[in-house]
N, C-alpha and C positions, 0 to 999 in steps of 0.2 A: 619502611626504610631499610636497604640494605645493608649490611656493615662495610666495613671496607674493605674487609680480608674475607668475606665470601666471594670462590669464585664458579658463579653459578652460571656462566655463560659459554656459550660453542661459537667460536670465529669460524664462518666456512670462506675460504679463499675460493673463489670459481670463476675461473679465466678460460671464456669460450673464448672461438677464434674472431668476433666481431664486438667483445663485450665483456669487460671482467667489472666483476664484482664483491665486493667483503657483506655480508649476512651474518649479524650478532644473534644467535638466538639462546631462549632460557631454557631450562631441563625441562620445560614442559612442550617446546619444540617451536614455541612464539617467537614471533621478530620483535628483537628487543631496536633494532637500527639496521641499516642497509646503505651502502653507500654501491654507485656504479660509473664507470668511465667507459669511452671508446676504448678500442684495443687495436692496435692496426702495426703492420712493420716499421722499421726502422733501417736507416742503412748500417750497414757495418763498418770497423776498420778495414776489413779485409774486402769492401765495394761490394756483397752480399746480401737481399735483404734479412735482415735478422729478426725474430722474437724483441718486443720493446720490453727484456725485463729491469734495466734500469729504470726507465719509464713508472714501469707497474711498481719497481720496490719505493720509489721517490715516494707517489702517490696512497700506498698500501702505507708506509710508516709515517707519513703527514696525516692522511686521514685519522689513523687511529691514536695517534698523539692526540689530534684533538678530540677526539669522541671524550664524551661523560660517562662512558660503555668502558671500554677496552678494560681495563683495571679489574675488571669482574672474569675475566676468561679464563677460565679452567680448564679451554682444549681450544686447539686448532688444526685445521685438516684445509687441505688443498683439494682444489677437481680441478684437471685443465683437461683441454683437448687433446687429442693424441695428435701421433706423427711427430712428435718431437721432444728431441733428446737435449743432455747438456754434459757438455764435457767439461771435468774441472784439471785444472793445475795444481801446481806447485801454491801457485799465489791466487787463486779463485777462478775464474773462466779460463779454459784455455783457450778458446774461440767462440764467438759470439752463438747462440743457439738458430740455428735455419728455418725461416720459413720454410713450410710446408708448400708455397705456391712458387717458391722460387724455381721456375718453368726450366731453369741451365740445370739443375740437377738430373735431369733426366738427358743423362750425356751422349752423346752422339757416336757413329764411329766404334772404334775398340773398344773405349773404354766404357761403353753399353754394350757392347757384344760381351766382355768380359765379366762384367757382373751380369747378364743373365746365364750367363753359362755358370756361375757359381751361386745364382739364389734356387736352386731347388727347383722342385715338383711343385704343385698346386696340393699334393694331397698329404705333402711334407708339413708346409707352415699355414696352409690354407688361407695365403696371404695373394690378390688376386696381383698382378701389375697394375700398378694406378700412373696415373699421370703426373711430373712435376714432382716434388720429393713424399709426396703422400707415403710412400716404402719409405718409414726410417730409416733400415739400411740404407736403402740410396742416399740419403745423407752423407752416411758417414764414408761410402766409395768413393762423392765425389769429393770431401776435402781431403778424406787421403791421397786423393791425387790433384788436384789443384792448388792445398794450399798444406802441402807436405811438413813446412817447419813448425807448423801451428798445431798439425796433428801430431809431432815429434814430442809438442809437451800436454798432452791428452794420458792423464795419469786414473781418473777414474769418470765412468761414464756413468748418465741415470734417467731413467725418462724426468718428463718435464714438474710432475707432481711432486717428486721428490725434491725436484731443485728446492724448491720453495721450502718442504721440509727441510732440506739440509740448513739453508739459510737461518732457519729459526732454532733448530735443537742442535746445529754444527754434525750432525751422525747423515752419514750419507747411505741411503740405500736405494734399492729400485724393488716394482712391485710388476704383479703379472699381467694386471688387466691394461697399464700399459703396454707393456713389453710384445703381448699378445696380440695388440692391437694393428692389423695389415703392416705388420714394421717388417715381414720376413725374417725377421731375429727370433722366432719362438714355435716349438713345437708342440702343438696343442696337444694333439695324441699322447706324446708320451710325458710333457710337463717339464720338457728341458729347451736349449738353447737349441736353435738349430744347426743343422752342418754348416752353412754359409758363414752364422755367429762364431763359429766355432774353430774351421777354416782360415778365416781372417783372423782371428785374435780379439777378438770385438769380445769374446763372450768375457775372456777373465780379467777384460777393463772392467765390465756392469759390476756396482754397487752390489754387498748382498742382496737377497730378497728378502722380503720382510712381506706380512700381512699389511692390507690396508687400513686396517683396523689399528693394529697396534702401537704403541707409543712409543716413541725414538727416545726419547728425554725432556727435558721441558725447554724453553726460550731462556733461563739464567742468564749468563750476563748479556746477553741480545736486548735484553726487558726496556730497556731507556729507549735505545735507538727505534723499540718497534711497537712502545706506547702499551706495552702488556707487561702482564705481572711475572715476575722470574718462576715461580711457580707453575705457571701456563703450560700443560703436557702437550706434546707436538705429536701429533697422529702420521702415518706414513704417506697416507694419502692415495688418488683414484684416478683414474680413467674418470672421465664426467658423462659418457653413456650408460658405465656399467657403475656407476651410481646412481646413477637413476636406477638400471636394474634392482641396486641391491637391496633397496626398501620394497620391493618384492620379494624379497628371496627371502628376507626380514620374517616376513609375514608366514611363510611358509613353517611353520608348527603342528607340532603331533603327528598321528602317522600319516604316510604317505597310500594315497589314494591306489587302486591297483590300476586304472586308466586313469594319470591327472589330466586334468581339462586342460588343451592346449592353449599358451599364453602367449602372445605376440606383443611385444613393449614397443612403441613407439613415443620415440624423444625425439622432438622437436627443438626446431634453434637455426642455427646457418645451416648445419645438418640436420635431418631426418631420418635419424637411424631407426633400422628395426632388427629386435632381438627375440630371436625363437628358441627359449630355454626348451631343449628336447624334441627340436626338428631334426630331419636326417641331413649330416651332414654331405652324403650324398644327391642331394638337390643341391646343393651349390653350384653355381654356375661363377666360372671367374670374372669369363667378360659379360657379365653382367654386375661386375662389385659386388659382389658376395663373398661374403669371408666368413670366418670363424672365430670371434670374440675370443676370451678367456674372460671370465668372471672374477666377483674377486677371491672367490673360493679356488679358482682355478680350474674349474670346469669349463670345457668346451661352447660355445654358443653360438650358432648358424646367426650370421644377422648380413642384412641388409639395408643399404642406405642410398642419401638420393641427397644434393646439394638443397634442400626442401625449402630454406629460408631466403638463397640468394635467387634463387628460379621465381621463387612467390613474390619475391621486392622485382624482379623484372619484368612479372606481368600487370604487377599495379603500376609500376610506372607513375609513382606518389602518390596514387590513389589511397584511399584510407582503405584498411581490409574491411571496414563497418558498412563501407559503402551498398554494399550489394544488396538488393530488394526483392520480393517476392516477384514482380515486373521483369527484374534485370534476368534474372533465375529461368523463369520462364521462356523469355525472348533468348538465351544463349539454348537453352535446349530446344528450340522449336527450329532458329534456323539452319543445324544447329552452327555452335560456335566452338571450332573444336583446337584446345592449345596443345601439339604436338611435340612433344619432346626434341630434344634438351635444351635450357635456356642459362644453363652455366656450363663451363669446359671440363669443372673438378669434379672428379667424382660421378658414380650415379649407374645405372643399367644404359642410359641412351647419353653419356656424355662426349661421345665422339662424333654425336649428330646435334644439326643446328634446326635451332626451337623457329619453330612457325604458329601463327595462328592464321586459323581457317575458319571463312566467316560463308556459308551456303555453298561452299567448293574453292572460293576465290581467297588467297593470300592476303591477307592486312599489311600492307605495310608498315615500315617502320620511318619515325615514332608511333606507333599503335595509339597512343593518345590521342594523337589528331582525325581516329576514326573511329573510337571507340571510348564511351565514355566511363568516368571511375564507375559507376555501378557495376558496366559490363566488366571492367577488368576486375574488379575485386572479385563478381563471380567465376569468372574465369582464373585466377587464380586459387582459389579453391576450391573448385570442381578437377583441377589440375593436380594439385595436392593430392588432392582426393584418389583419385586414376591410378595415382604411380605408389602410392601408397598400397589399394588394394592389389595391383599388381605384382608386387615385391613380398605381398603376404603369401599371395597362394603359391606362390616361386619359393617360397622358404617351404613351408608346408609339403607342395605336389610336385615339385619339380618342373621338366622343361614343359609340363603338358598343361601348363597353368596360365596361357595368356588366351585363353579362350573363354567367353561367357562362362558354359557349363562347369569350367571348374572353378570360377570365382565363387560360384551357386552352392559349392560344394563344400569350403575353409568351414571348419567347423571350430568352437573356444571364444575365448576374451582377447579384442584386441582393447589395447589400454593406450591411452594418448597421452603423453604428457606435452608441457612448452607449449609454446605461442599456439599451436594448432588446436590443443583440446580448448582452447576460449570461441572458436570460429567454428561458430552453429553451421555454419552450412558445410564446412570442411565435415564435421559429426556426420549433419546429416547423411549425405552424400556419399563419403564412408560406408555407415550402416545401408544403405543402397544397394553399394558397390557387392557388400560382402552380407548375403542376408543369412546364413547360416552361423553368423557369429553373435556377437552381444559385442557394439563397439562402445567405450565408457570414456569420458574423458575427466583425467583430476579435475576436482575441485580444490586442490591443496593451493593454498596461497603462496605458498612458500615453490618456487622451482624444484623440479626433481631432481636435478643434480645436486641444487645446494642439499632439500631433505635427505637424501639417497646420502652427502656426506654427511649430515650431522646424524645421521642412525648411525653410520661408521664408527662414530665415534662413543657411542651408546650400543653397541654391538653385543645382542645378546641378552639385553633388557626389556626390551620390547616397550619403550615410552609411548605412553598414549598417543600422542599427536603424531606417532607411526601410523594408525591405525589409516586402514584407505577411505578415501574419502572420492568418489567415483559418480557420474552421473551418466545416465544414459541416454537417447535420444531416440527419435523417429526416424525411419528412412526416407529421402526425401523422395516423392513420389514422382512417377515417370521418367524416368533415365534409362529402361533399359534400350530405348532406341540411339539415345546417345553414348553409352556406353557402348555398346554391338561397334558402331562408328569408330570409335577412339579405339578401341579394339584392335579393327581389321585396319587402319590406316596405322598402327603402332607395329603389327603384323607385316605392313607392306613395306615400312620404313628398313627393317630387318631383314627384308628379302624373302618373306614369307614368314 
């Protein structure tokens, strides 16, 4: 039996962009409770879609009012998704925080000719152009010019992990592996603001920096309204990629190797990021969405991503991912059955091309379900996965000379899987396939890598057992390379060679 004034528990707040969630866990790194909601926009006062963070606080402070948990928290930390900032007032918001997808931020005319003539080089922020407000900056261009009297009471700005922090310990700050994150607001190289941030005036809105690690203050008189104890130390809070990262970086003790084995992190979710602590940042390619993380240390990080969760709900088409069979597997690689990139608009190497799938040469139409059934789209959707996954590996690694067989042959290290994708044996397999010179491993951690990746955050430096990795491996699945060769040269052709 506990006492009452033990507080032996970690709150991880972690609000992906299709899905937030609160995760109780004990010092020993257990889920003591979990609770999770949809996550989706909201309209603004200003006719904008916005972040639903009223939505999410309603439900974050009802839930844990009720919880039989809460009252034991000792610490709480944030992971949210990047791409989004929050600007405070005088009196709390000074305008509602912006989706990411809201497609009008990416303005037309001048005032797009005008911020790109002020966001820099590629090899300044290493932040590539994304589409729709993916560049934080771009945010914050377009409401200074659209909704001018609202940015007139914009008195301090922070990415969106912080908000949440603010909320609970009242201390406002901002942290890097947001900041860093394709916003164009940060300079990797040298670890400051960049000219654009700086130019505009953006930079000496941002909140200080603070370590993600570190503790702001505690919840005190917040405690009632947010069902925790006044007690409860408030963490700064994370990027939710490069939390997953940091239970890696975690792990990295004693001395350093004189070649370390190269490591590729692959997070899954609505994203499929991948992160290559110590690839050359000179393989970045921009239009191909390659950028340069910042970690939470603040080191540099080559990564690459790909819309991986809404691409993969597009080619099941409500199919169950379980659905796929050893039958199904076979029959998509015999005729074969090849899913051609892109099947979302946001983000990605091929997101400015439209996804097809290709059944013996001939187009599938659309709804694909009416010609293909769940088994085939579930394998298809994970062999798909799979594709753009190993392709994005040897492109972080080798650079432009990597979308050819020979150098997938050649990725050598650990690619590590975390999220939905390291549960889907054939996604593994198929992987280890793709890339036979690596060891692909996927968690078996119960607990998500962003939530674990923050509640290590907040144990930074202790190194808790239920840190430890917990990693499986798998077989390659046999005969793909006639169907890989295919995806290949028709990925090749899409590109113009």
């Amino acid at each position: 039996m506990q006492a009452a004034n033990t507080l032996d528990l970690t709150l991880v707040i972690d609000i992906g962009k299709s899905n937030a969630k609160l995760v109780l866990l004990d010092d020993s790194g257990a889920v003591v409770e979990r609770h999770s909601r949809p996550n989706a926009s909201v309209p603004s006062a200003l006719g904008y879609p916005a972040l639903d963070v009223g939505g999410l606080q309603d439900w974050m402070q009802a839930t844990l009012k009720a919880s039989p948990h809460a009252r034991r928290c000792g610490h709480v930390i944030a992971s949210t998704h990047g791409a989004a900032l929050v600007g405070l007032g005088d009196a709390g918001l000074a305008w509602d925080p912006l989706d990411y997808e809201f497609e009008a931020v990416a303005c037309e005319g001048v005032l797009e000719a005008a911020f790109n003539a002020a966001s820099g080089s590629f090899s300044e922020t290493y932040s590539p152009d994304l589409p729709a407000g993916l560049n934080a900056a771009r945010q914050l261009h377009w409401l200074q010019n659209h909704h001018a009297q609202a940015w007139r009471g914009t008195r301090t700005l922070m990415p969106y992990a912080q908000y949440w922090a603010w909320l609970l310990s009242g201390v406002a700050c901002s942290e890097v592996s947001s900041l860093g994150c394709h916003t164009h607001l940060w300079n990797p190289v040298q670890g400051s603001f960049s000219s654009l941030a700086l130019a505009r005036g953006w930079a000496t809105l941002f909140a200080p920096l603070r370590r993600a690690w570190e503790v702001l203050g505690t919840v005190g008189e917040r405690a009632a309204a947010w069902g925790l104890p006044p007690g409860c130390q408030v963490h700064v809070g994370v990027h939710d990629s490069n939390a997953c990262l940091a239970r890696y970086l975690q792990q990295d003790t004693g001395p350093a190797p004189a070649e370390p084995e190269p490591l590729t992190l692959v997070s899954s979710g609505t994203w499929t990021v991948l992160m290559a602590p110590g690839a050359p940042a000179q393989a970045l390619v921009p239009e191909h969405d390659m950028l340069a993380n910042v970690d939470v240390s603040g080191r540099m990080t080559p990564t690459a991503r790909f819309m991986g969760g809404r691409e993969f709900a597009a080619l099941l088409e409500n199919a169950s991912p379980k659905a796929a069979t050893a039958a199904s597997v076979q029959a998509v690689l015999d005729a074969p059955t090849l899913a051609l990139p892109a099947f979302s608009p946001q983000g990605g190497p091929f997101c400015r091309q439209a996804g097809r799938v290709l059944q013996a040469g001939l187009e599938v139409p659309l709804p694909r379900a009416q010609h293909l059934d769940a088994a085939t789209r579930a394998t298809l959707a994970a062999l798909y996965c799979a594709q753009v996954t190993a392709w994005l590996t040897a492109y972080l690694w080798l650079g432009q000379g990597a979308s050819a067989k020979p150098a997938l042959d050649s990725v050598r290290g650990r690619v590590l899987v975390e999220g939905p994708l390291a549960a889907n044996a054939l996604y593994m397999q198929m992987l280890q396939a793709l890339l036979p010179q690596c060891q692909c491993l996927a968690s078996q951690d119960a607990v998500e890598g962003t939530a674990r990746g923050a509640w290590m955050l907040c144990h930074w430096g202790r190194s808790p057992g239920a840190g430890a990795l917990a990693l499986q491996g798998c077989a390659p699945l046999p005969g793909v390379a006639s169907y890989q060769q295919q995806w290949l040269q028709a990925v090749q052709a899409l590109q113009g060679g």
